[in-house]
N, C-alpha and C positions, 0 to 999 in steps of 0.2 A: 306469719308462719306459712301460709300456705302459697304466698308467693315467693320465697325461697326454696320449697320444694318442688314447684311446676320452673325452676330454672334448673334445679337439681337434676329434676327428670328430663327436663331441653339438655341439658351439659351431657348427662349418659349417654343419655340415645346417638349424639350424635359422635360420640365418643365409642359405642357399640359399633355406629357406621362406617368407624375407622378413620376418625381425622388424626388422633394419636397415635393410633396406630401403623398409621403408614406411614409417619414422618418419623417412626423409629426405628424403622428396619430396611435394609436395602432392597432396592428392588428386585434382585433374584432371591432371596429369602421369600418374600411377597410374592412372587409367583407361584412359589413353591407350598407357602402356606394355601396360598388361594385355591390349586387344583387340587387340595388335600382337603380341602373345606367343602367343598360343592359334590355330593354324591347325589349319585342319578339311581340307584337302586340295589339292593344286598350283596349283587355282585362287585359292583360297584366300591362300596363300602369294603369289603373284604380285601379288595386288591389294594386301595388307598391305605386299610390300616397297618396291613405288612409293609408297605413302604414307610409310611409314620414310623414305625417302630423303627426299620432299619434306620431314618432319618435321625431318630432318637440316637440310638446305639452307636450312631456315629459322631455325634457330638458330644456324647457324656466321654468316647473313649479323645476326645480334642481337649479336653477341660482341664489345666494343669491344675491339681490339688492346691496344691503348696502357694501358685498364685492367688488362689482364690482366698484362702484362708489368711494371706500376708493382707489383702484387698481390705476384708472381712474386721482384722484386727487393728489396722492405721487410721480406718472409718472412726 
C-alpha cells in the first residue's frame, strides 16, 4: 500500500511540474499561461487578473454551443 502511493505521489508531482501539461497545449497558449502564472507582487497580480479575465471572455465568446453539446452527446 504504501508503495503505490509514494509512486502516486512521484506521478503528481511531476505531473504538477508539468510534463502533461505542456504536451497538451501549444506553445503560445503556454507562454501565455506561464506570464499569467508568475506574479511578482499585488500590482502585479491585479494587472495579470484583468488580462486572465479578458483572456477568459475571449474564449467562452470562441466556443460554439451547439459543437460542444453535439461532442458531449456522440461521446
Amino acid at each position: 500500500m504504501r508503495v503505490s502511493r509514494q509512486r502516486r505521489c512521484r506521478a503528481s508531482r511531476r505531473q504538477a511540474r508539468g510534463g502533461l501539461f505542456y504536451r497538451e497545449f501549444p506553445p503560445e497558449i503556454l507562454r501565455r499561461l506561464e506570464h499569467l502564472a508568475f506574479v511578482k507582487d499585488p500590482d502585479d497580480l491585479g494587472a495579470k487578473y484583468a488580462q486572465a479575465i479578458a483572456w477568459f471572455r475571449e474564449a467562452i465568446e470562441a466556443i460554439d454551443e451547439r459543437q460542444v453539446r453535439r461532442q458531449i452527446f456522440d461521446s
